[in-house]
N, C-alpha and C positions, 0 to 999 in steps of 0.2 A: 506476530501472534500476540504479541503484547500488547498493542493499540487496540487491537478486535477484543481483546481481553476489559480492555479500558471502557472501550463504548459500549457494550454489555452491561456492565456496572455501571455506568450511568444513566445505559435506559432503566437497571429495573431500579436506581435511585428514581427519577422523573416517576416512571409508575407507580411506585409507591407514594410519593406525594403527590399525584393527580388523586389517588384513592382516599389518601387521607384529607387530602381540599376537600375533598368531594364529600364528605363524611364530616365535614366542617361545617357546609353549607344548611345540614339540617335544622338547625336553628341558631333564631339569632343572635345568641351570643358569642357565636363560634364563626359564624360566617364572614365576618371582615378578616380573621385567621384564616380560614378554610380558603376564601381565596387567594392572601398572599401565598400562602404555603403553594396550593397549588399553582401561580403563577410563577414561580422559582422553580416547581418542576419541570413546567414550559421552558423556560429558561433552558436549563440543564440540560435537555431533549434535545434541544439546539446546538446547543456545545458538542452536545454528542454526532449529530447529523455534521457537523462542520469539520469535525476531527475523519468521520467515516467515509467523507468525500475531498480528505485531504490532498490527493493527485490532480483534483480538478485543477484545470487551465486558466477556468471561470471565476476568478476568484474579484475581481472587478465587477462583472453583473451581480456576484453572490452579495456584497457587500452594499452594491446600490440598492440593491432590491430591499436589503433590511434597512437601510438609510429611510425609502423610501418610506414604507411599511410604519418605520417610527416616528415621520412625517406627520402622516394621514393618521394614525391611529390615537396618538396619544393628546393632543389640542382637541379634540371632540369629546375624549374622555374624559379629561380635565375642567371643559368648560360647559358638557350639557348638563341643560338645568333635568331636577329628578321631574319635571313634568316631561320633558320629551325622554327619557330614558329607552320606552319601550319601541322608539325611535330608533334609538341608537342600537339596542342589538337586535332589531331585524335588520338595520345595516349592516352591521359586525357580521349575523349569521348569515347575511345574504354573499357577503364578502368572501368567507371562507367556502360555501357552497360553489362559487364562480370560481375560485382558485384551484377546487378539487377538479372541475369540468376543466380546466387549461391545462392541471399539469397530465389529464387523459389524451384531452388533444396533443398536449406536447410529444406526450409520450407514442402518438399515431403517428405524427408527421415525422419523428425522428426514423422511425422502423419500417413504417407503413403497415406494420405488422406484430405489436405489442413482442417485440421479439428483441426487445436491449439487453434484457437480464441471462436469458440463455441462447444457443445458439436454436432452438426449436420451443414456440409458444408452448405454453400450457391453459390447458382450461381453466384453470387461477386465474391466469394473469390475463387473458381473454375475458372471460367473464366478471373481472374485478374491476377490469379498466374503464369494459361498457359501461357498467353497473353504476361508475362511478362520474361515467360523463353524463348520463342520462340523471340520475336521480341529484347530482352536484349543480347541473344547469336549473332543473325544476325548483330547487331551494334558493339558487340568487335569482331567479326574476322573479318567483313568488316572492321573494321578501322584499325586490324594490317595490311589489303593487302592497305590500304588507305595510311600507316604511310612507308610500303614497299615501295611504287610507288616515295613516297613524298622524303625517303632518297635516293631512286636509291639504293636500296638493291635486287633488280631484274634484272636478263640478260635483257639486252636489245633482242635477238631475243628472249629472253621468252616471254618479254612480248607483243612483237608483235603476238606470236604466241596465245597468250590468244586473244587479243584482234580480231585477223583472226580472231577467233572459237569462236566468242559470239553465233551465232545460236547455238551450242553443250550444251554452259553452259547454255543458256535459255531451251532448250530440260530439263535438269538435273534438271534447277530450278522449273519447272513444275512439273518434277516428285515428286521433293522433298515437296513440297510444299503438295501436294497430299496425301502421304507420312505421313507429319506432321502433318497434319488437320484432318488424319486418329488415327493416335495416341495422340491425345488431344482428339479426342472425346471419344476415349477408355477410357482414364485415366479418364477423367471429368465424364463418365457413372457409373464407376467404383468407383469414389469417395461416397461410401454409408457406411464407417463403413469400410468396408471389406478391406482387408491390401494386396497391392496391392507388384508385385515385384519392387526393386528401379529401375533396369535396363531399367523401360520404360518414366521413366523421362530425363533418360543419354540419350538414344536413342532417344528425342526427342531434346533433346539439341545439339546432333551430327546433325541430320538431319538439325536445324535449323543451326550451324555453318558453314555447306557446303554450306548453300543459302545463307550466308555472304558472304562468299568466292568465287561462283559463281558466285554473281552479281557484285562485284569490281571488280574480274580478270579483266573481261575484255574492263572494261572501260577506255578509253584514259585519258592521262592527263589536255586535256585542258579542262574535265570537272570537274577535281576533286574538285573545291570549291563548287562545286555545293552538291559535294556529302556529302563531308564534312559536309556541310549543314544538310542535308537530314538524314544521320547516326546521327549527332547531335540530330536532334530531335525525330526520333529512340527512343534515351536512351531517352530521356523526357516523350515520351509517357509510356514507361517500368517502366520507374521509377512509374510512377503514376498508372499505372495497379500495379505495388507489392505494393505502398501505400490504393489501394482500398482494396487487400488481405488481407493486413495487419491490416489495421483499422488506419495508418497513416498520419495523417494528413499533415505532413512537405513533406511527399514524396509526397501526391498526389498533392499540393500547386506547392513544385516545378519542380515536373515532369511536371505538366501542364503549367508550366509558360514556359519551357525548350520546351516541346514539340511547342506548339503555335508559340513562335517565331521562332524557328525553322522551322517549317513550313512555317509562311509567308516567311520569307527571304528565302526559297529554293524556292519558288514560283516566288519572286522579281525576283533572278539570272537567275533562268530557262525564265522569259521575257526577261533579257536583253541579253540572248542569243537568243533568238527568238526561242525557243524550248522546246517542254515536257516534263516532268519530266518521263514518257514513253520512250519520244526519246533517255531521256540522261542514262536513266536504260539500255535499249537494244540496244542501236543506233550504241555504241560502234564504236568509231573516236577517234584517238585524241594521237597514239604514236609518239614518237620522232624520228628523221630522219634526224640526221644532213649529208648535202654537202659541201664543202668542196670549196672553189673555189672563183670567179668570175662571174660567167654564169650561170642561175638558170635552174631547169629542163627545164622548157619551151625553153630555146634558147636568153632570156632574156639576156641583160647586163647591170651590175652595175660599177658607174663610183666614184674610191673613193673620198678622200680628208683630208685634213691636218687641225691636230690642229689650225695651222695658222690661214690657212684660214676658218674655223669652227668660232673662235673668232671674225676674221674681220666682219664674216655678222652677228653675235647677237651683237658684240659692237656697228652697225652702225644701226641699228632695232630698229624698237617704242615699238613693241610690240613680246613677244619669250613666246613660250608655250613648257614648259617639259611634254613627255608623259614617264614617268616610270612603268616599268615591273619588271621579275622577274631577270632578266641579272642586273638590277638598286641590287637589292638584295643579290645575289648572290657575287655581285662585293661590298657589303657597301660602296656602292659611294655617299650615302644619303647627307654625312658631305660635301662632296667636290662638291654636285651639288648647296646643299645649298650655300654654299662660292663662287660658279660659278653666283648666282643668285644675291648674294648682291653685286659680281663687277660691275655685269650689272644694278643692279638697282641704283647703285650711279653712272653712267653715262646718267641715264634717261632711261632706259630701262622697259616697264612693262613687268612681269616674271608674268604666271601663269603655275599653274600642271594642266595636265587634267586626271581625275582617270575614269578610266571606272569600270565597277562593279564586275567584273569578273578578274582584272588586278591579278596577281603572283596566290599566291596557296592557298589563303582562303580567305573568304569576310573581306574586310576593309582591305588586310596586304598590299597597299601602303599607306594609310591613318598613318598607326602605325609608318610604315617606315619613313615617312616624318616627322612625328611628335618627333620621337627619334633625328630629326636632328634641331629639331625648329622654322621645316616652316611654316609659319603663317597659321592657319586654314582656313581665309577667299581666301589663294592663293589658297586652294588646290578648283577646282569648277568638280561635277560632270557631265559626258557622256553631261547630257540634257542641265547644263546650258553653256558648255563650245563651244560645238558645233558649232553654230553660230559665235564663234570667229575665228576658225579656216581661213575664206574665208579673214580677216581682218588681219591675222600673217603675220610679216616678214619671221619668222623661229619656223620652229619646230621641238625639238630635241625628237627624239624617243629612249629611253633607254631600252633596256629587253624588250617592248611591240611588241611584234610580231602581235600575232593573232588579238586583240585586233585593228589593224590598217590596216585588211588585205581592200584593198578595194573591193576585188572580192566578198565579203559577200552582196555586193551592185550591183555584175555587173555579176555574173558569177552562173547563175542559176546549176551548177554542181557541186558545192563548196559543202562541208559538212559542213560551215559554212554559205550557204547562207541562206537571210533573218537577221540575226544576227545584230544589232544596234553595228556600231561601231563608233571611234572617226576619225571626216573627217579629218584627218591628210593630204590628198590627197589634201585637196583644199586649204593647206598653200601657199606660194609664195616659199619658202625652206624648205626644209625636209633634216635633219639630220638625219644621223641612226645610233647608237653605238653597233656594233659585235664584238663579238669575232672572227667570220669567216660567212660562207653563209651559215647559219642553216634555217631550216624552221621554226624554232618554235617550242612548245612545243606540240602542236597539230598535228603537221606533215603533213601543207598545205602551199606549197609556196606562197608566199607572192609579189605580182605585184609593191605595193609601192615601192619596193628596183629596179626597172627600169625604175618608170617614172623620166623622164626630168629633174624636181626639185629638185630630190633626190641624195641626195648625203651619202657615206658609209665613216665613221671614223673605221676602222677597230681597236681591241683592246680592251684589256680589260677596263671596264667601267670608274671604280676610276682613270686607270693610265691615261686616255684620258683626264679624264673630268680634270684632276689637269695640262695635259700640256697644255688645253686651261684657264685655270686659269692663268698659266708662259707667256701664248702668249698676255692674256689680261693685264697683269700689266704692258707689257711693250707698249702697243697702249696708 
């Protein structure tokens, strides 16, 4: 009585600190807190699961398994750089999705019949375990085509050719789906005692991994934080179906905390694109299409411009607002935009960032990004509050932000981004733009800002520009 007393107080120590991380995380100056905190109640949870299965046998596979686990998990976290991050946790959350789906399989093959916990299943733990194989498989293979897309481990005409044929995969996903709910009902009917074959557990878990895989193929990349999202909370709700199976309290705690937020924030981004979470499932928009040139599809012309003169009009500005993207990224120009910020702020210049919600390739990665560099939290101001400053800029420097500044999402009822909330870069007095060349973006919709009048093109990579307007400013 006394241990069962123990691990009690431990879980609701862990849940309490999952809620407090988690209520950390709201902004950033609490967020490198919010996650240790919450990481220590992970901790804890564990201690507690390891004391609650103290008679285990297995105490040698239990041991390996986390040997293992802190193998693989901590040398990637340690060593990725903040450009492939959003990399790293659709690994991570593809990870614990595949772990939820094994331990339902495990827990089939042991029984045949979800039936370890009591001597006669219950519709809990039948319908937690399916729940949990099915939606647990759909978030790790979604998230290795997610982790694909993210490293560019895909042909480029592949994956345009996926993203053509979303009609085909939606066809497939239908069927499967059909399919699947076919074979959960069988197994779940079936769960009476009677010792079923394991092959219809695998066969549900295959069918569930193809509707992983069918609904990322063929989604564009300028949705993918969104999705990220979305599979994120996926494994949340999984997690917390095999904790209802199970009779786990730590899983179902933090799969629900997992799942929830995960939800709202896939809800948030899906607004600040102005678009459904249906749209962005099947909508499928959004590959890369770089040109190459001068002249944009339209007929358009872009007129460049020189470090020089880049420096003379923000050292001579009241006011300069940095829009960074994923090219900001890509390039770790983070340290040299910051250094670019404090010449100008010690000439009188006010410098702010404007993040949009959706900017690079997972929610918050310019917020992380700037903060790796030291720039003040209160500069960094979001879409809403930032907005209104835009009509009031000297200059605004657009780094990697492509889509995020198209103005056509405002003007151009044909756009597959229209309706979309973006940042009025358009109504600065100057607009800067840092390319590597005349890419559309990572969406693969030109972009009109790169022709109006104010705008001006620094052609180049991001860091090596942004350091020869540093050289051109130390010398004004």
């Amino acid at each position: 009585m006394g241990i069962d007393y123990l691990v009690s107080v431990l879980y609701i120590v862990a849940f309490a600190m999952f809620i407090y991380g988690l209520s950390g995380l709201t902004g950033p100056k609490t967020a490198v807190r919010g996650n240790y905190i919450a990481a220590v109640g992970m901790g804890i949870a564990v201690v507690a699961v390891l004391i609650d299965i103290r008679n285990t046998s297995h105490w040698g596979l239990i041991i390996g398994g986390l040997a293992v686990g802190v193998i693989l998990g901590v040398p990637p976290a340690i060593k990725t750089k903040m450009t492939e991050m959003p990399q790293l946790v659709a690994l991570f959350n593809g990870v614990g999705g595949g772990t939820v789906a094994l331990i339902a399989w495990a827990e089939y093959l042991e029984s045949s019949s979800f039936t370890t916990l009591k001597d006669e299943p219950t519709v809990v733990m039948i319908v937690g375990s399916l729940f949990a194989a099915i939606i647990g498989s759909i978030s790790f293979w979604g998230s290795l085509v997610a982790f694909a897309k993210l490293q560019e481990l895909l042909n480029k005409n592949l994956e345009k050719k996926f993203v053509s044929g979303a009609k085909l995969f939606q066809i497939a996903n239908i069927i499967l789906v059909i399919a699947s709910i076919a074979v959960a009902i069988y197994i779940g009917v079936s769960a009476d005692g009677e010792p079923l074959a394991s092959w219809w557990i695998g066969l549900l878990l295959i069918f569930a991994g193809l509707m992983g895989l069918f609904v990322v193929l063929p989604i564009g990349g300028a949705d993918m934080p969104v999705v990220i999202s979305l599979l994120n909370a996926l494994t949340g709700l999984s997690a917390a179906a095999a904790g209802l199976a199970l009779n786990n309290q730590a899983m179902i705690v933090a799969g629900m905390i997992v799942g929830a937020s995960g939800t709202i924030l896939t809800n948030l981004m899906a607004k600040a694109m102005n678009r459904s979470i249906p749209a962005i499932l099947f909508g499928a928009f959004g590959g890369s299409d770089d040109a190459a040139g001068g002249v944009t599809a339209s007929g358009g012309t872009v007129k460049a411009t020189s470090a020089s003169d880049a420096a003379i009009q923000m050292a001579y500005a009241n006011q300069v607002i940095v829009v960074p993207g994923y090219g900001l990224a890509v390039a770790q120009a983070q340290h040299a935009v910051k250094e670019m910020a404090e010449m100008l702020e010690a000439r009188g210049v006010e410098v702010k960032y404007a993040i949009h919600p959706v900017a690079g390739r997972m929610p918050g990665h310019m917020n992380v990004l700037l903060a790796e560099a030291d720039v003040a939290y209160d500069a960094m101001k979001e879409m809403d509050d930032i907005n209104g400053e835009f009509g009031r800029t000297d200059v605004t420097i657009v780094i990697g932000a492509n889509d995020v500044t198209n103005p056509a999402a405002r003007s151009d009822s044909s756009s597959p981004i229209y309706g979309m909330p973006i940042l009025n870069v358009d109504q600065s007095k100057s607009v800067i733009v840092l390319k590597r060349g005349m890419s559309s973006g990572y969406a693969g919709i030109e972009n009109p800002l790169f022709t109006l009048t104010q705008t001006s093109m620094l052609f180049g990579d991001a860091k090596k520009m942004v350091s020869e307007v540093i050289e051109e400013l130390k010398g004004l």
